[in-house]
C-alpha positions in Angstrom: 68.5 -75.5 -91.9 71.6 -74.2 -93.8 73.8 -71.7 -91.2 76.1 -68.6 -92.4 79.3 -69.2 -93.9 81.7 -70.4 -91.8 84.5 -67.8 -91.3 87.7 -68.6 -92.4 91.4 -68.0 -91.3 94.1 -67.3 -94.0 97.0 -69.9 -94.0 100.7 -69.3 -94.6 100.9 -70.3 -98.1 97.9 -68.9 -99.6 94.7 -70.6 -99.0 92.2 -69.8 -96.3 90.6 -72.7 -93.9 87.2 -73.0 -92.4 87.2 -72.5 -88.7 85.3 -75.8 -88.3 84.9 -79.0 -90.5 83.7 -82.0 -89.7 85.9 -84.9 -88.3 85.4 -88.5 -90.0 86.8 -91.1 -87.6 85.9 -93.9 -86.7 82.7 -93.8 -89.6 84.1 -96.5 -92.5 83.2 -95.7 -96.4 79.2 -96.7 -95.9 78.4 -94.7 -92.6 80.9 -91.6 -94.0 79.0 -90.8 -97.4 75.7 -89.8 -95.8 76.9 -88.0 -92.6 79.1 -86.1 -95.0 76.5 -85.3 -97.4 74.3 -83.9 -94.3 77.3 -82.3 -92.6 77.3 -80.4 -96.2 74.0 -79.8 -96.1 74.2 -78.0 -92.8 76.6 -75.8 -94.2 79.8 -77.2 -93.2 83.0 -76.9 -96.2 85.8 -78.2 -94.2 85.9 -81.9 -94.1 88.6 -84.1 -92.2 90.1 -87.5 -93.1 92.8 -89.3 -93.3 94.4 -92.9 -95.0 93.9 -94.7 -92.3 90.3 -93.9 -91.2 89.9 -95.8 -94.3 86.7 -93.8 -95.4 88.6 -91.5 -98.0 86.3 -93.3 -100.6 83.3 -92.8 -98.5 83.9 -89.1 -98.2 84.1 -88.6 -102.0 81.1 -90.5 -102.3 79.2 -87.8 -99.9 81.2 -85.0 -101.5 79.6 -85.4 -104.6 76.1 -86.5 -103.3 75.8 -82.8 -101.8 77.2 -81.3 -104.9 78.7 -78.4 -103.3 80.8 -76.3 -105.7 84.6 -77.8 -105.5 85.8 -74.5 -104.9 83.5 -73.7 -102.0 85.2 -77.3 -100.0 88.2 -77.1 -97.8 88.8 -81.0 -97.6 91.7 -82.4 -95.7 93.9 -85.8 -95.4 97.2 -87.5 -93.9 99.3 -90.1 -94.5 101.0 -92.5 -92.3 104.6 -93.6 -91.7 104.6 -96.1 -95.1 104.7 -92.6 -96.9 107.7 -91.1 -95.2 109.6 -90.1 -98.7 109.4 -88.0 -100.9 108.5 -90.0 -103.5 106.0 -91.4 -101.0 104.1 -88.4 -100.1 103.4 -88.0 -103.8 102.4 -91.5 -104.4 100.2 -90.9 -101.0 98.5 -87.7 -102.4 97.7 -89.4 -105.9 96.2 -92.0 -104.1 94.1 -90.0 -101.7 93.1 -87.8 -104.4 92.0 -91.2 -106.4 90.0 -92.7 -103.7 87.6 -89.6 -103.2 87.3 -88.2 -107.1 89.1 -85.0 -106.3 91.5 -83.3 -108.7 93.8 -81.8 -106.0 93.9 -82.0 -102.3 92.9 -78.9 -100.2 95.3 -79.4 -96.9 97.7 -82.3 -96.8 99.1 -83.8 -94.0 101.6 -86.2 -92.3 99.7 -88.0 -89.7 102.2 -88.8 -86.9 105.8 -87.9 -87.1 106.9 -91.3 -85.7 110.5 -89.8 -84.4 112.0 -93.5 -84.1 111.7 -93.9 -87.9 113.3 -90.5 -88.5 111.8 -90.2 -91.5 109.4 -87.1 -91.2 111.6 -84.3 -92.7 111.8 -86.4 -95.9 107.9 -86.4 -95.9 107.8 -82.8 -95.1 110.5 -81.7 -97.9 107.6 -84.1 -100.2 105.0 -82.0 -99.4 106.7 -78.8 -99.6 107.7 -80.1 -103.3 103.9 -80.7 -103.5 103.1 -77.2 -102.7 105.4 -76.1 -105.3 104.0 -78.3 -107.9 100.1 -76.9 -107.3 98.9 -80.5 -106.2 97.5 -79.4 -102.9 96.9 -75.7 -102.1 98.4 -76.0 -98.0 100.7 -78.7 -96.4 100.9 -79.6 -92.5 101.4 -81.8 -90.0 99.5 -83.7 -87.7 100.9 -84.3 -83.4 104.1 -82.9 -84.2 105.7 -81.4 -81.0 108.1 -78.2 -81.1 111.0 -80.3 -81.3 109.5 -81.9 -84.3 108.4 -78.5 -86.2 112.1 -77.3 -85.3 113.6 -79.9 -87.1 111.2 -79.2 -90.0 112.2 -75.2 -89.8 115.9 -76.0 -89.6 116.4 -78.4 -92.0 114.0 -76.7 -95.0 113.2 -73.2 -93.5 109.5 -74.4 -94.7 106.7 -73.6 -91.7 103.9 -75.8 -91.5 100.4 -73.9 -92.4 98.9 -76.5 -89.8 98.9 -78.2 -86.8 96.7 -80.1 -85.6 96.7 -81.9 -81.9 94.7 -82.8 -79.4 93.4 -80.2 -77.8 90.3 -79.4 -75.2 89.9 -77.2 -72.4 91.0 -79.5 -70.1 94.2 -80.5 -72.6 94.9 -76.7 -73.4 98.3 -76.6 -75.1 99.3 -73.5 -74.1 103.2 -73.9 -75.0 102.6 -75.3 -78.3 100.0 -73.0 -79.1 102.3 -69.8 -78.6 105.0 -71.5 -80.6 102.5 -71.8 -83.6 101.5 -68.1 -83.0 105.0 -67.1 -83.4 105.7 -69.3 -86.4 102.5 -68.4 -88.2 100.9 -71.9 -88.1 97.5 -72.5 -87.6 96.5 -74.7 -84.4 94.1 -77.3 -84.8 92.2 -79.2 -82.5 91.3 -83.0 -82.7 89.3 -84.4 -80.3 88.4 -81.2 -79.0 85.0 -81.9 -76.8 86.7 -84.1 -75.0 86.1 -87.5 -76.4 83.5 -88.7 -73.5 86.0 -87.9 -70.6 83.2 -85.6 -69.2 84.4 -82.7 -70.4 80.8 -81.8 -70.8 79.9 -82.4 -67.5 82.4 -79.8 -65.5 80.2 -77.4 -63.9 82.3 -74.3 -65.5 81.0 -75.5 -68.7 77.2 -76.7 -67.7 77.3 -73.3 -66.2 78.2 -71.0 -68.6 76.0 -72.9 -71.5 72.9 -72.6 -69.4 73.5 -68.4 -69.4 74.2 -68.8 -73.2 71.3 -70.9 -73.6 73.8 -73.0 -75.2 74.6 -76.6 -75.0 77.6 -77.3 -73.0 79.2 -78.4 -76.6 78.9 -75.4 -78.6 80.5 -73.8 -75.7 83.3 -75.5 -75.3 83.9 -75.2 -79.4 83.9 -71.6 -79.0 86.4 -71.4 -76.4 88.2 -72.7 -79.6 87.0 -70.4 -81.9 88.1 -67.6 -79.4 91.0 -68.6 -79.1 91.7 -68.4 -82.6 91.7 -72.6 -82.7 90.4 -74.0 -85.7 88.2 -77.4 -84.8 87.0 -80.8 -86.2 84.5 -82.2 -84.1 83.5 -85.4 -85.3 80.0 -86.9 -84.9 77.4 -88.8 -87.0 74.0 -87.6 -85.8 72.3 -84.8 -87.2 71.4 -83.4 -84.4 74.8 -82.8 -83.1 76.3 -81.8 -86.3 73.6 -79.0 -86.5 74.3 -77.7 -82.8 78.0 -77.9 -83.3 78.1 -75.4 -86.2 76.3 -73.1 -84.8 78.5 -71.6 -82.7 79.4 -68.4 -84.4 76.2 -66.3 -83.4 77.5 -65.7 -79.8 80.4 -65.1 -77.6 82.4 -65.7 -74.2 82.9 -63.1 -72.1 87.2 -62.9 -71.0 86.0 -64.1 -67.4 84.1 -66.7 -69.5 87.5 -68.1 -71.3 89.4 -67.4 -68.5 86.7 -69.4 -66.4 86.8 -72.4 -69.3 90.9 -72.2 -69.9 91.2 -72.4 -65.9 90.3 -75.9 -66.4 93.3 -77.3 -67.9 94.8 -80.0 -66.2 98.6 -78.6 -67.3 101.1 -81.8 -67.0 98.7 -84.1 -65.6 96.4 -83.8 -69.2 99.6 -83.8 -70.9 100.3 -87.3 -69.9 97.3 -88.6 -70.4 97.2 -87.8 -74.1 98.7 -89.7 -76.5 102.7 -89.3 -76.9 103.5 -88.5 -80.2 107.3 -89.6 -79.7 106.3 -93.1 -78.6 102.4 -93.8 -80.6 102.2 -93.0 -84.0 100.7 -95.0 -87.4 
């Protein structure tokens, strides 16, 4: 079964991104190639890795099992902190871009900003030479918070096209996702069913799948999509994979979002998720 197209959202600089791709951690280069190569199959385009899921081989591998068209994927990657340079992010992107057979990257970012290092603007201004040069077609960042992104706006006037955080109904984000609205960057969600803290389970959800006819998964990914959130779920069974692409044949009601964004735990989920001024890799 091969679903529609995937709708896209234009980014800042140009290119336009699937609103859902397929996540890749924890699977390592044997498990990633066929679950990629399926994930295509289904009719997913945006793919999601990173150096240090160490699968970026693996991914190629599936990438060119499917055979998709080049120009049809939407493939992403980020480096960690041993490439905060200039000179490193292009050594970083040549390498990535080696590991997986590509010619260019499609989305490019920095993993963690690991503010004790203070070493991410360097990385950024590498990327945004990147951009310049044609070598990927959109740069970003990965858990930066506002004070991070100002310190990327000040210092090289350069936005991000990307963000992408943890996010999930019951980690909503609302102040960081209104900065990126106002700065034109495109919010991202990791993690965004949850990652088995029952997310699935809260009766707001269960509740409003079963009047969908929906699993309580592809409901919670289209609070995403309604909320203009783009999202990587990350899975390895078929199944799953299938049901969490299919998501763009119904909708949520405003009570419906309203019901499902009532759910976030505000300062409490904030500190349970992982502080991006104090973790980082």
């Amino acid at each position: 079964m091969v679903l529609s197209p995937v709708p896209t959202v234009p980014l800042a600089h140009g290119a336009r991104m699937p609103r859902l791709g397929l996540g890749t951690w924890p699977l390592n280069d044997r498990e990633v190639q066929g679950v990629v190569e399926q994930a295509l199959g289904l009719g997913y385009r945006l793919i999601d890795t990173a150096h240090n899921y160490g699968n970026e081989k693996g991914v190629g591998a599936g990438l060119r099992a499917a055979g998709v068209p080049r120009e049809e994927l939407f493939v992403t990657t980020k480096f960690n902190k041993r490439s905060h340079s200039v000179r490193g992010v292009r050594r970083a992107a040549v390498e990535s871009t080696r590991r997986m057979g590509l010619d260019y990257l499609d989305l490019l970012l920095i993993h963690w900003p690991n503010p004790w290092r203070d070493r991410y603007v360097e990385a950024w201004k590498g990327l945004v030479e990147l951009l310049k040069d044609g070598q990927v077609r959109a740069i970003g960042v990965s858990n930066f918070k506002t004070t991070h992104l100002d310190r990327l706006l000040a210092q090289t006037g350069v936005a991000p096209d990307v963000n992408q955080i943890q996010l999930d109904p019951r980690l909503g984000r609302s102040a960081i996702r209104a900065y990126h609205a106002e700065q034109g960057i495109v919010t991202e969600a990791w993690s965004p069913l949850g990652a088995g803290t029952g997310l699935l389970d809260e009766p707001v959800i269960t509740r409003i799948a079963a009047a969908h006819e929906r699993t309580p998964a592809q409901v919670a990914l289209r609070w995403h999509i309604e909320l203009g959130i783009v999202v990587v779920p990350k899975s390895a069974s078929p199944r799953r994979m299938a049901e969490n692409i299919d998501v763009f044949d119904f909708t949520l009601s405003a009570e419906e979002i309203a019901a499902i964004s009532g759910l976030d735990r505000g300062a409490a989920g904030e500190a349970d998720a992982l502080d991006s001024d104090v973790f980082g890799h």
